[in-house]
N, C-alpha and C positions, 0 to 999 in steps of 0.2 A: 317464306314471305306470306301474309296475310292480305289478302283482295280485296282489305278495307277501306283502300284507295280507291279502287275503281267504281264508278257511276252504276248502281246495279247491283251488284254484290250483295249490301246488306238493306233490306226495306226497309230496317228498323233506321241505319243512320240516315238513308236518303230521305224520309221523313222529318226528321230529327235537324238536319243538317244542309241535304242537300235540299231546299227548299227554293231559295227563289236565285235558280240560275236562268242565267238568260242565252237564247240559241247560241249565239257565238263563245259562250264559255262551258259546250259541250262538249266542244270540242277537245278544249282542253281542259275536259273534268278529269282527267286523270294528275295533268299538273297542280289544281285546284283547290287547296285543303281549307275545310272551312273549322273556324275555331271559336266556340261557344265564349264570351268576355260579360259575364252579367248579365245584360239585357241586350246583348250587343253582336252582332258575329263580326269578326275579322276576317274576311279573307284575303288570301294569301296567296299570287301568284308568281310560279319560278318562269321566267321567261328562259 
């Protein structure tokens, strides 16, 4: 398995990606996945 889930892991994606979370959805950055759509991000959370 690849750590490219977790918050930290890689600076290039948390840059890239992990960009505008907010306190409460650090928690659950691991459930998290943000997904680049055009000009757009989707994210995606698995409750």
């Amino acid at each position: 398995m690849e750590p490219r889930q977790r918050r930290g892991s890689t600076p290039k994606d948390e840059q890239d990606q992990v960009l505008t979370i907010p306190p409460e959805f650090a928690l659950i950055s691991t459930e998290v996945l943000l997904h680049k759509e055009g000009d757009r991000l989707v994210m995606k959370t698995f409750a």
